[in-house]
N, C-alpha and C positions, 0 to 999 in steps of 0.2 A: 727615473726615480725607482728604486727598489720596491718591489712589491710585499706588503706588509704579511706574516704566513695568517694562515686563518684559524679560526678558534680548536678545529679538530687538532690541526698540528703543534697549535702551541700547547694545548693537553698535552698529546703524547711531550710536548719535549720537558714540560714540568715535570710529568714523572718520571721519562730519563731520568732525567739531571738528578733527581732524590735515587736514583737506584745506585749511581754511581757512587762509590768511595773516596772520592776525590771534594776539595772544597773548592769554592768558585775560583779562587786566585790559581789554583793548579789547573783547572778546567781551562780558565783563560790564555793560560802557559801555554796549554798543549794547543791553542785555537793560534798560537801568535800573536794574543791580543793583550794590552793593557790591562792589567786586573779592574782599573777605575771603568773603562771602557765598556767590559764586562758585565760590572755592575750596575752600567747604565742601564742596559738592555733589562737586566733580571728585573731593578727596580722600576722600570717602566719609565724613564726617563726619554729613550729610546727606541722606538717601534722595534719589534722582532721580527725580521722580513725572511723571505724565504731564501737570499742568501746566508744570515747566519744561522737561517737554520742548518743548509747541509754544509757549511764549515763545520756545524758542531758535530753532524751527524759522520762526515769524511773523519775524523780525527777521531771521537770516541765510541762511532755507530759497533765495531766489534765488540767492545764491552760492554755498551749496553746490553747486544747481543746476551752474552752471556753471562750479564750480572739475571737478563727476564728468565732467563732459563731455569740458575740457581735458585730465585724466587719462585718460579711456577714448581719447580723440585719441591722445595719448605713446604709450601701450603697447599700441597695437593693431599685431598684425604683428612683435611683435620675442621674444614669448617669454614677455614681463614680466608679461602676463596671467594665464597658464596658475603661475606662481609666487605671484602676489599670490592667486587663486583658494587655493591648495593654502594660503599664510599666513592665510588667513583663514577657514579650514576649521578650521586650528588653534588658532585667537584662538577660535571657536566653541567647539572643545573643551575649549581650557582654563579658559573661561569657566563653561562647564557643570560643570567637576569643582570650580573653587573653590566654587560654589553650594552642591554637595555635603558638600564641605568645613566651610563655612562654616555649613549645617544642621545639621551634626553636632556642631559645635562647642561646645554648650551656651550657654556664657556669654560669649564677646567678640562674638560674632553678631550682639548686642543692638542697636548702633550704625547699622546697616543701610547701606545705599549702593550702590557699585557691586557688584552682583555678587548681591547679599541678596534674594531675591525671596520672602522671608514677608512 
């Protein structure tokens, strides 16, 4: 059974996946995957294991590359940094308490996906 990735990695790959220019159906194009298939995963339908993580990172790990680049370019110097840091401190945190949440929960837990790390 594939091993589901853990909370650090699915962070990073949420924010991949928003840096990219691409929308999910073309994302899933470039993975060789069904667009519905895809969307299983994004919506949680689907655990996100640590193999689609590096299908996703094999196929569009260069651009992410250089879309952080272009971004750390933009907002260096202007503030936007020192804010995105402090949002994404908070995506941290709230990621952690739905976990929480979501252990506690007994029975809709079951489905696993974003955020589910049993």
């Amino acid at each position: 059974m594939a091993q589901r990735a853990d909370g650090e990695s699915l962070g990073k790959f949420l924010r991949d996946r928003e840096l990219l220019p691409y929308n999910d159906a073309e994302i899933a194009r470039r993975m060789g995957m069904d667009r519905s298939n895809f969307s299983s995963y994004i919506n949680g339908h689907l655990p996100i294991t640590r193999s689609f993580l590096r299908r996703f990172y094999s196929v569009v790990g260069p651009e992410v590359e250089v879309m952080r680049e272009r971004r750390k370019g933009i907002l260096e110097g202007n503030g936007v940094r020192e804010r995105l840091d402090a949002m994404e401190e908070r995506l941290n945190w709230l990621m952690e308490e739905f976990r929480k949440i979501r252990g506690s929960s007994g029975g809709r837990g079951e489905g696993g996906g974003l955020g589910d790390e049993r």
